[in-house]
C-alpha positions in Angstrom: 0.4 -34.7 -6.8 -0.8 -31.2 -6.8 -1.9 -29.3 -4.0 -4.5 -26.8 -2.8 -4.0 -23.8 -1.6 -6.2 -20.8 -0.7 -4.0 -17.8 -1.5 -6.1 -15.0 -1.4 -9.1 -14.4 1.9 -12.2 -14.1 2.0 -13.1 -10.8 1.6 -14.7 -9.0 5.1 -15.2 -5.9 6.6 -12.5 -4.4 8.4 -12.6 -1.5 10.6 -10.6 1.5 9.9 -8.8 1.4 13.3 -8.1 -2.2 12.9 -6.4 -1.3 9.5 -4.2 1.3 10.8 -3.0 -0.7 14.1 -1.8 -3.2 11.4 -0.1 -0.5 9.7 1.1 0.6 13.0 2.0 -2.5 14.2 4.6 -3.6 11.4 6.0 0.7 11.7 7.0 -0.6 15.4 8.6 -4.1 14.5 10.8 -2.0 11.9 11.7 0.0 14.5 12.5 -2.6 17.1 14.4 -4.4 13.8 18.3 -3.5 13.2 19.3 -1.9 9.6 15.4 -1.0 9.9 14.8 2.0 11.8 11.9 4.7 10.7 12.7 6.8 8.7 10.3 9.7 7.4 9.7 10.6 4.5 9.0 6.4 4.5 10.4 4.3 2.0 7.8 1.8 0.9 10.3 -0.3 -0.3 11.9 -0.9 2.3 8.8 -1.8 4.3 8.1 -4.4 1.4 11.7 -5.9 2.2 11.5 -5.9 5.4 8.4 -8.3 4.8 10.6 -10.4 2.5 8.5 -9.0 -0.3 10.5 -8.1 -3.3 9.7 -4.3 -5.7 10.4 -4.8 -9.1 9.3 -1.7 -11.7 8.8 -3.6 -14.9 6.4 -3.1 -17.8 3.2 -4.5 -17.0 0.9 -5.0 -20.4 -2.8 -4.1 -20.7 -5.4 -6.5 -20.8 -9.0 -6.7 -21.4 -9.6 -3.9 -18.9 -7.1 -1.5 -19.5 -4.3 -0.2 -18.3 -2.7 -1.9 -14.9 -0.7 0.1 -12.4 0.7 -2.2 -10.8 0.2 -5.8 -9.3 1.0 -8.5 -6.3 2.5 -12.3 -7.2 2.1 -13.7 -3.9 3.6 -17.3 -4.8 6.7 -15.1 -6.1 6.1 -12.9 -3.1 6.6 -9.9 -5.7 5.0 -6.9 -6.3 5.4 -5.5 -9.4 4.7 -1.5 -10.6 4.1 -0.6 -14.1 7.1 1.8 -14.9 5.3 3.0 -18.2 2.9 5.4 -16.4 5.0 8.6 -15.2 2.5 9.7 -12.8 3.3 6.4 -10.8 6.5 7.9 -10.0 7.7 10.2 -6.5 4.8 10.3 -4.4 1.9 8.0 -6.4 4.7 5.3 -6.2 5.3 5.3 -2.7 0.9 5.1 -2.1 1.1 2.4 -5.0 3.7 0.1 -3.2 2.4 1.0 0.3 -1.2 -0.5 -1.7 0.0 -3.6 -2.6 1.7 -4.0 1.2 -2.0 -3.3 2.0 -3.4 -6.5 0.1 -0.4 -8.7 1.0 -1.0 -7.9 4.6 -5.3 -7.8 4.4 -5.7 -9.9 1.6 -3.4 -12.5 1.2 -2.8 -16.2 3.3 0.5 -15.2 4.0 1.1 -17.9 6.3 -0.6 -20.5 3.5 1.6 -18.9 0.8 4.6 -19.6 3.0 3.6 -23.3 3.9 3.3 -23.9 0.2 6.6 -22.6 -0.5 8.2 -25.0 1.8 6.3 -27.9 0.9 7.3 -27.0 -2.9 11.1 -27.2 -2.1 10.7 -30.7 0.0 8.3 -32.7 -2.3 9.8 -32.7 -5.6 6.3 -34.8 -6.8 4.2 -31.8 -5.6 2.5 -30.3 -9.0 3.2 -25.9 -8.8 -0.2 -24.5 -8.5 -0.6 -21.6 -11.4 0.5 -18.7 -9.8 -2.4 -15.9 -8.9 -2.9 -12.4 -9.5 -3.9 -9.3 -7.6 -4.3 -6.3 -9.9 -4.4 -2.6 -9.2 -5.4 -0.8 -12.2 -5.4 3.2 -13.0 -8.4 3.8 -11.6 -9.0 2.8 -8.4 -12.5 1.4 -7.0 -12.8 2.2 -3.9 -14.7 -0.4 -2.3 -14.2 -3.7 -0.9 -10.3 -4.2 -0.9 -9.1 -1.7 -3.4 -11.0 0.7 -0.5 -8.9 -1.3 2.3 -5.7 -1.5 0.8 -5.8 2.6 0.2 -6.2 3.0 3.5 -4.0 1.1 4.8 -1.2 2.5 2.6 -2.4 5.9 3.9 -2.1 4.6 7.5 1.3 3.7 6.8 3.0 6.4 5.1 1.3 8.9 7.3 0.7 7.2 10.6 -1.4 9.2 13.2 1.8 9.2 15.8 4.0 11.1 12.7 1.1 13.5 11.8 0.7 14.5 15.5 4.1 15.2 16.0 4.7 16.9 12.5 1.5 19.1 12.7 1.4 20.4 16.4 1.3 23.8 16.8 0.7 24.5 12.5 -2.1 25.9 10.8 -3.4 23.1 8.6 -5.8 25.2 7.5 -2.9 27.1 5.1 -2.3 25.0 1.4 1.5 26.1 1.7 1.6 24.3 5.1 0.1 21.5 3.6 2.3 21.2 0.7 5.2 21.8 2.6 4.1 18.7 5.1 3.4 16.6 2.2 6.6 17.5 1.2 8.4 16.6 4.2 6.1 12.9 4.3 6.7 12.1 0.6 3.2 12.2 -0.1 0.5 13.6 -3.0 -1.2 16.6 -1.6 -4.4 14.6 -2.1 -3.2 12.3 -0.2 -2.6 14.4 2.2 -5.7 16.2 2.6 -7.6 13.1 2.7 -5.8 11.7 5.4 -6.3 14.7 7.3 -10.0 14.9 6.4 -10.5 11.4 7.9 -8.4 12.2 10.7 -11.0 15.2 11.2 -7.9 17.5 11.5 -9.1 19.5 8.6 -12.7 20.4 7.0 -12.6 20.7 3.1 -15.5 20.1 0.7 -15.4 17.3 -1.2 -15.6 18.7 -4.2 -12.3 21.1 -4.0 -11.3 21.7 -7.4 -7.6 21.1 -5.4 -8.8 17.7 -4.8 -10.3 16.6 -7.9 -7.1 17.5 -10.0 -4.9 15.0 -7.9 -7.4 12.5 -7.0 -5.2 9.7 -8.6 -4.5 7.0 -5.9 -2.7 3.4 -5.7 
């Protein structure tokens, strides 16, 4: 007998404060959790486990498309990142896996995955569906999802209640501040600066040759 299952949503706009009080709101179950408290810079790994999601670095090959950076087996609930790109290490990993959290959170019938699961384990006739792939590649496209899924991994390794405590009373106007507060959050200075930007903290044109030389983003 196989089954159906629909593993990945519909895709729909999402409003950027409804992204980040996801973000937020999985920060304050950690918190409330034992063995999980917050802990800054955040280890996106350990956000991953704490949604019973599994990190693997593995070599991921290229396909049709090119290169991929990384990608999300939700019926293996297991997000793999490709450990054959260097940049994807320190910082860019931390964004990449946050990412991933992003689609499994925005993107993915968690709850459908879940039911599957445990219908696979009690119906020994039930057929396994072929397991289905969300890629993140190199370059990003920020629309739709990828756009969503950035975000949210921004809104979760740099939540507004950290930056506010972090940046009162500094001049975020200074690069060494800025680099010493990405620094401190385990974050990409682009990162940074974008977050900031949206946050309306800062004002930097868009066309910063700072930016442009570390606009590479899981």
């Amino acid at each position: 007998m196989r089954t159906q299952i629909q593993i990945f949503k519909p895709f729909r706009f999402i409003p950027k404060a409804a992204i980040a009080a996801k973000a937020n709101q999985i920060l304050r179950q950690m918190e409330q959790t034992p063995n999980y408290g917050l802990k800054f810079p955040l280890d996106a790994s350990r956000v991953a486990e704490f949604l019973g999601l599994d990190v693997v670095w593995d070599h991921i090959p290229d396909d049709h498309q090119g290169m991929i950076a990384a990608r999300i087996l939700p019926l293996e609930r297991l997000i793999e990142i490709n450990e054959t790109i260097p940049e994807l290490r320190g910082g860019f990993g931390e964004s990449t896996i946050a990412h991933e959290i992003g689609h499994w959170v925005l993107h993915i019938n968690s709850k459908a995955v879940e039911q599957y699961l445990q219908s696979l384990e009690s119906s020994p006739t039930l057929t396994p569906i072929d397991n289905q792939v969300l890629l993140c590649r190199n370059e990003v496209n920020l629309k739709g999802i990828e756009w969503q899924a950035q975000y949210f991994a921004s809104c979760l390794l740099m939540p507004q209640f950290k930056l506010e405590e972090m940046c009162q009373g500094q001049n975020l106007n200074q690069w060494k501040k800025r680099y010493q507060l990405a620094a401190q959050l385990g974050v990409t200075i682009s990162n940074l600066v974008h977050r900031l930007k949206d946050l309306e903290w800062i004002d930097l044109p868009n066309n910063s040759r700072s930016l442009k030389k570390l606009n590479y983003y899981q």
